[in-house]
N, CA, C and O of each residue as an XYZ file, in Angstrom:
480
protein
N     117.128    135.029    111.100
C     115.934    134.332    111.527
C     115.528    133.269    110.508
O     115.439    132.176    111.067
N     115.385    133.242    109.837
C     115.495    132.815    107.611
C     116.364    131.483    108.032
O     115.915    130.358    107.817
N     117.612    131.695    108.633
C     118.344    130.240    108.504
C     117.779    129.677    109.667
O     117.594    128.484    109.424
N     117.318    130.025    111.111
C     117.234    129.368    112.213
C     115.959    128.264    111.472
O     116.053    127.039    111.549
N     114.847    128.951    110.796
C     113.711    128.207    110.485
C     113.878    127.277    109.332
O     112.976    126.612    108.821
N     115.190    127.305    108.963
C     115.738    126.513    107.639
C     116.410    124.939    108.608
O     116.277    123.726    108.446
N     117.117    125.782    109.578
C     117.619    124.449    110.267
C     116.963    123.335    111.125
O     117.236    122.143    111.262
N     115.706    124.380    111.820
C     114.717    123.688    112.562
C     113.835    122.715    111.793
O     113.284    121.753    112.329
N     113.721    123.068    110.321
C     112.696    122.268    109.094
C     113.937    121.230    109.113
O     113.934    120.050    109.465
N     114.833    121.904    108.703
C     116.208    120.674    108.490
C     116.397    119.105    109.407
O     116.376    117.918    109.083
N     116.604    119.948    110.842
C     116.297    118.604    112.309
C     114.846    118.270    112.145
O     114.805    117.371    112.985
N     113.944    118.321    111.799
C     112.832    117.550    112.225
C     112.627    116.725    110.823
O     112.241    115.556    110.843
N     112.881    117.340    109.747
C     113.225    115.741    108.503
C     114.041    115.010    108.784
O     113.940    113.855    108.369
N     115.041    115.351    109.506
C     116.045    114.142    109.706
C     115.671    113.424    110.718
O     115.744    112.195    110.685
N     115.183    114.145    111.839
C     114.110    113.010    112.795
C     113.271    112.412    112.536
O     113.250    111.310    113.085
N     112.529    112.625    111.928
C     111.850    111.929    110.690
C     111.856    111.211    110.257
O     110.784    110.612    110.349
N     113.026    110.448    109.308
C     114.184    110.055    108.768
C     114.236    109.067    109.692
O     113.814    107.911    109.646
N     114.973    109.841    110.786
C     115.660    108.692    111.672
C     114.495    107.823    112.216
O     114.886    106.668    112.045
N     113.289    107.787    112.772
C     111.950    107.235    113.167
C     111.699    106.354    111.789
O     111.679    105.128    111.903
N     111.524    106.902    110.607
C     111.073    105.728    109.842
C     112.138    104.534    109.493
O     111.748    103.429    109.115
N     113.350    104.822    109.635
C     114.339    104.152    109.326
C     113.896    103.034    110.899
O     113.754    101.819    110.759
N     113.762    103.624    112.077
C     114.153    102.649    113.190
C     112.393    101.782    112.998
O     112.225    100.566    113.093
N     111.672    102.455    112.816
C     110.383    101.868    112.320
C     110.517    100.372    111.571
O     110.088     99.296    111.989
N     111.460    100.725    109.975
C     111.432     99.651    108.978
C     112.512     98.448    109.753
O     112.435     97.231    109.585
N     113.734     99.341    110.823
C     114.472     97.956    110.885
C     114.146     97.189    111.874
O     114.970     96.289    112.037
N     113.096     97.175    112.758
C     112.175     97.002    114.005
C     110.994     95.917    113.228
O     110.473     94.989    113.846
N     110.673     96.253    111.661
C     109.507     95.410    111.468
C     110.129     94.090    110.722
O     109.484     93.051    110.581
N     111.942     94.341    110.105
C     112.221     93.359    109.624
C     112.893     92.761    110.389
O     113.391     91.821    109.770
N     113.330     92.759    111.808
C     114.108     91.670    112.386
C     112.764     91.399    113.388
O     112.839     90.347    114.023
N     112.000     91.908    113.528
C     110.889     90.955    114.043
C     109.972     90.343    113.327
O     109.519     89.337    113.874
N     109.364     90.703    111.869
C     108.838     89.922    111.006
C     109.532     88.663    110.422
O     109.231     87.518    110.759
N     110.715     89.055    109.304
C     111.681     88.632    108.701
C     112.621     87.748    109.594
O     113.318     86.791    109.255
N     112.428     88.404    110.992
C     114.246     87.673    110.851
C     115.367     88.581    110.536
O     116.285     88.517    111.354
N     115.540     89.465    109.494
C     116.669     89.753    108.779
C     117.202     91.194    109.137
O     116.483     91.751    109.966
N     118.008     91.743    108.824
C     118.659     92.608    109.393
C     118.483     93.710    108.090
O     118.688     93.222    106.978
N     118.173     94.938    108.142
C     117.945     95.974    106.986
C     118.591     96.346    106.524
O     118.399     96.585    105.332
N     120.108     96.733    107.287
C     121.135     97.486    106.578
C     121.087     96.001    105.465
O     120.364     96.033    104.470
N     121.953     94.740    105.796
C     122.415     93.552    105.230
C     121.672     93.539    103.984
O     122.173     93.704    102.873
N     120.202     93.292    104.285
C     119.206     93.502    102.782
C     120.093     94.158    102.040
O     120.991     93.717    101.322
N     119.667     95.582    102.344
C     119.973     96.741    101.523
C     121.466     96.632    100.253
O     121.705     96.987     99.098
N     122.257     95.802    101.557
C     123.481     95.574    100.821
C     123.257     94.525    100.033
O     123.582     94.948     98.923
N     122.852     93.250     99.888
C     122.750     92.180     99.046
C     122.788     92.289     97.860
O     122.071     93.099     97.273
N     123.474     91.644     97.363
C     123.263     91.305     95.778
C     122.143     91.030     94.859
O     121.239     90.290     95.247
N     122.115     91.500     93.797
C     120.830     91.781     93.060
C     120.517     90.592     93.080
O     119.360     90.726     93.480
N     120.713     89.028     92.901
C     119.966     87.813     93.050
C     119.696     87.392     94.204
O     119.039     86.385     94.470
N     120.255     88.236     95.046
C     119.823     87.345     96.996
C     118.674     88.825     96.676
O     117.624     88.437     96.166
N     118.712     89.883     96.826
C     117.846     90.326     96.741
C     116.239     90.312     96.163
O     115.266     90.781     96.754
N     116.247     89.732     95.023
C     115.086     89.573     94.907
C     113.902     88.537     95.162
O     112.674     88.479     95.100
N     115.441     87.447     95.611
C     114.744     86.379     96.427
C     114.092     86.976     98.325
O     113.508     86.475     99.286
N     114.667     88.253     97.936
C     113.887     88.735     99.661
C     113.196     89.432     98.940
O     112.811     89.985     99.970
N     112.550     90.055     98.007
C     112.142     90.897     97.570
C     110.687     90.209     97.711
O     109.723     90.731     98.272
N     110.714     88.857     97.056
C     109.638     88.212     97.216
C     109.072     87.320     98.459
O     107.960     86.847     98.690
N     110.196     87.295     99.097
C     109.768     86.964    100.634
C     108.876     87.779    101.376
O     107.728     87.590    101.775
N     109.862     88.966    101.491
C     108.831     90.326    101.464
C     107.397     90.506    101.417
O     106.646     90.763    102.358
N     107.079     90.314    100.029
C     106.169     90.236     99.455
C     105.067     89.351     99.758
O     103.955     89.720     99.382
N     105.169     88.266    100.360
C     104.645     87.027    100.971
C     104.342     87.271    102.505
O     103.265     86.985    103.028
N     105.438     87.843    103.175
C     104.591     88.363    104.207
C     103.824     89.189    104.739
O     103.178     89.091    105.782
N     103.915     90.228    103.820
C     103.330     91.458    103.703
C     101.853     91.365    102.782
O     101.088     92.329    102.753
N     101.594     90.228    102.125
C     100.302     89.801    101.914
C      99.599     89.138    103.415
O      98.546     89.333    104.022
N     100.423     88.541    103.554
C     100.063     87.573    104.723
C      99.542     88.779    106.111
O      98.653     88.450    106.896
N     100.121     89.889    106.194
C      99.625     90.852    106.974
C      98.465     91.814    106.540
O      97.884     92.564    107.323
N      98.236     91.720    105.397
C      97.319     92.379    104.470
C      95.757     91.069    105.233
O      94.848     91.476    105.956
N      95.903     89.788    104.829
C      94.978     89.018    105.517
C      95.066     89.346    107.054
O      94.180     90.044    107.546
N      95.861     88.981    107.654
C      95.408     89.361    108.815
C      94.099     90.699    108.823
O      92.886     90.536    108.955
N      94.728     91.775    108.665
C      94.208     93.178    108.519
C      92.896     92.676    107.691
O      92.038     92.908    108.543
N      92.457     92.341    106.998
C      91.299     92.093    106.628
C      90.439     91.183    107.372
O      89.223     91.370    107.320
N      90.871     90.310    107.994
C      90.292     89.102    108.573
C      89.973     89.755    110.334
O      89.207     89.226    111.139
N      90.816     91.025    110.575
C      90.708     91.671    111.749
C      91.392     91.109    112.494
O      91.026     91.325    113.650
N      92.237     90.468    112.427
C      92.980     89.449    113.445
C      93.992     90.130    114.517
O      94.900     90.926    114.279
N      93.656     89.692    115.534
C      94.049     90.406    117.208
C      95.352     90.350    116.992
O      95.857     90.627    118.080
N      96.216     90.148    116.200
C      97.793     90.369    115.804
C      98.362     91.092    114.792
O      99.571     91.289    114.672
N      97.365     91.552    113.949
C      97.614     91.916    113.253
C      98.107     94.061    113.502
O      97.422     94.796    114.213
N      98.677     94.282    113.147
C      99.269     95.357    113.455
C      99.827     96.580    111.684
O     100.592     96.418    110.733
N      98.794     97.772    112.187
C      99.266     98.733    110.881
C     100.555     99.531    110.792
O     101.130    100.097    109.862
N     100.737     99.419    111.726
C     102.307     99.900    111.790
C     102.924     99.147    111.219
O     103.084     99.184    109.999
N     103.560     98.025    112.234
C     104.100     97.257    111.157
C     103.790     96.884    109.775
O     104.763     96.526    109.112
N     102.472     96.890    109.104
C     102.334     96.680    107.741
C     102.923     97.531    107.212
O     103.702     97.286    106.291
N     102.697     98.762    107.669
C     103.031    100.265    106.874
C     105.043    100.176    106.680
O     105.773    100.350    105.704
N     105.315     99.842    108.071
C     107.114     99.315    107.859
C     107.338     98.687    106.658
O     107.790     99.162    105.616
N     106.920     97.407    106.949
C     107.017     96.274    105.527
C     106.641     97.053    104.081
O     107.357     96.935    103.087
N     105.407     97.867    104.108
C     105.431     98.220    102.435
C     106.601     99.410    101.959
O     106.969     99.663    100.811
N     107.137    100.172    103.505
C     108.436    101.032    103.279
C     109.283    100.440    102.389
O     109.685    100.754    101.269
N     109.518     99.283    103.306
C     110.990     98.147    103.125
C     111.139     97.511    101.774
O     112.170     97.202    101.176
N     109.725     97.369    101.384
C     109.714     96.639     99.882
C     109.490     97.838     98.999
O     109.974     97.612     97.890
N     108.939     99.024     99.076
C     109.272    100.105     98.304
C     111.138    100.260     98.392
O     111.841    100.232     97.382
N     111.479    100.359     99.279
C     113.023    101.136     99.834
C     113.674     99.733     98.795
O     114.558    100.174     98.060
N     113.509     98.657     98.648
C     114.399     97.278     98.083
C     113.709     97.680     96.667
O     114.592     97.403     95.855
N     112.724     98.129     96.023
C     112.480     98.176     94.715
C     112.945     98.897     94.399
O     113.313     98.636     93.254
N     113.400    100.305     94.843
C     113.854    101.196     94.495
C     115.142    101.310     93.946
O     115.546    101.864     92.923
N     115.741    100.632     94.889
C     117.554    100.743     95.026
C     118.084     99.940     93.938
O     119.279    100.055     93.667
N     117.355     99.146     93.286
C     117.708     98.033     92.261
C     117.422     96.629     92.354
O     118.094     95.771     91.782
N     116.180     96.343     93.251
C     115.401     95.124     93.453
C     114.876     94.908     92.427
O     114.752     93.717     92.142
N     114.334     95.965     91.417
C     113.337     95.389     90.065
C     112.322     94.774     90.188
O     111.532     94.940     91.117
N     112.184     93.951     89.246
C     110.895     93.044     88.904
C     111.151     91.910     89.712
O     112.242     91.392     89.478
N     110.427     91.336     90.649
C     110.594     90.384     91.169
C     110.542     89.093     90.380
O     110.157     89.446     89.265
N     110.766     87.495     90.368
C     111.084     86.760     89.037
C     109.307     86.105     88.868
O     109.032     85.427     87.878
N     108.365     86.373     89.804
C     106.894     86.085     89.610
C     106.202     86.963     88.572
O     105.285     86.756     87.778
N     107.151     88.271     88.931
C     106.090     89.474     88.005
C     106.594     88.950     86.772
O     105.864     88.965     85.781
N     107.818     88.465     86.712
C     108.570     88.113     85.077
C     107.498     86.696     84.834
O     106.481     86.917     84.177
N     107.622     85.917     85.118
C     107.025     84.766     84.674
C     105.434     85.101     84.532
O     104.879     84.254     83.832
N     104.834     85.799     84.863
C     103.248     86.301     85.204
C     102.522     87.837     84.791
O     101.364     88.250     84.728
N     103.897     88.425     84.548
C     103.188     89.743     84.227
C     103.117     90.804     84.723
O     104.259     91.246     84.597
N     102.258     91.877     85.448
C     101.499     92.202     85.932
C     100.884     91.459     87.289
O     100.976     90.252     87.512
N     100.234     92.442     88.149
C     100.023     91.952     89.279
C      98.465     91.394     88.768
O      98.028     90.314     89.166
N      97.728     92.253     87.868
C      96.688     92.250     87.382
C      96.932     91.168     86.610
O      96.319     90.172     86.995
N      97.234     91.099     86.185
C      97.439     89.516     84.758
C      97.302     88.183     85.721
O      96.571     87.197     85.631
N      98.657     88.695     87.008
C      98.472     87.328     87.740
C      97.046     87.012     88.396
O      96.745     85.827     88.254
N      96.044     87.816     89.114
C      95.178     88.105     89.622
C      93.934     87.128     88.782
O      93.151     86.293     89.236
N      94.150     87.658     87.326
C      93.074     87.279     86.262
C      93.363     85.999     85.880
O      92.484     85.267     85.425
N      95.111     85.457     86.087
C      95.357     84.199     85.522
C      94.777     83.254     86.628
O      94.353     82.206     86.141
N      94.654     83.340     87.912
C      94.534     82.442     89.090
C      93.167     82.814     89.707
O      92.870     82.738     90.900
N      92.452     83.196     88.768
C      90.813     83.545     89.330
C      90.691     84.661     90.435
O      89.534     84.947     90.743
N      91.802     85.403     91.144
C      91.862     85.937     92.228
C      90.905     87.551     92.355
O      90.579     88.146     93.381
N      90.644     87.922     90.907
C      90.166     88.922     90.623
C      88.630     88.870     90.711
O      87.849     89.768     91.026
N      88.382     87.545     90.340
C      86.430     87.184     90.848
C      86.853     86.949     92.374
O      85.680     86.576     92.354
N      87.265     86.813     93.481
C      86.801     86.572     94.726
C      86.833     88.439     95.186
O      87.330     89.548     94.987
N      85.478     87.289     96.218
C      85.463     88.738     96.962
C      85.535     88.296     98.366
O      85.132     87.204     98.767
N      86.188     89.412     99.238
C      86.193     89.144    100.465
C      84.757     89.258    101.470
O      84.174     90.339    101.388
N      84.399     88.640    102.028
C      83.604     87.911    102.768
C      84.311     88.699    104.552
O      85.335     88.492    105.203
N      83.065     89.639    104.747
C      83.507     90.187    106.060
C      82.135     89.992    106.584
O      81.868     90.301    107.745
């Protein structure tokens, strides 16, 4: 009985699994354009040039979501911050902004971004 409830925990992480995976490659060929496995495979310098693409649109959905905008969608945000966790992870690193800038906080404080406030 011990293994049946071992295997049943077993299939539903891997369904799991399989849903967030079809989730992330659903938000990058309709956001992006780009294909997830391909990312995944890229070379550490094409990569971090998506790394920061990424990053750019996934702010850009962050405004939406703040601004409330009738397109804007949490699912898909939640995909995109997978996808750029899943690319930092694997050996994406420091993207070449955080190198030139710091910190997300440093950049924030260098470009005044840390005095605005959002206006709802």
């Amino acid at each position: 009985m011990q293994n049946f409830r071992e295997e049943v925990l077993a299939f539903g992480a891997r369904k799991a699994e399989e849903v967030t995976e079809a989730r992330q490659i659903a938000a990058m060929r309709l956001v992006c354009g780009m294909d997830l496995p391909q990312v995944l495979a890229a070379s550490p310098e094409l990569r971090s040039g998506l790394i920061r693409r990424i990053e750019r649109i996934l702010e850009r959905e962050r405004l939406k979501g703040m601004r409330r905008h009738w397109s804007y969608d949490l699912n898909r945000h939640i995909a995109l911050k997978q996808v750029l966790d899943r690319l930092k992870e694997t050996g994406g690193g420091v993207s070449a902004a955080d190198k030139r800038h710091g910190t997300k906080r440093a950049r924030e404080k260098a470009y005044g971004a840390g005095r605005r406030r959002c206006r709802i």
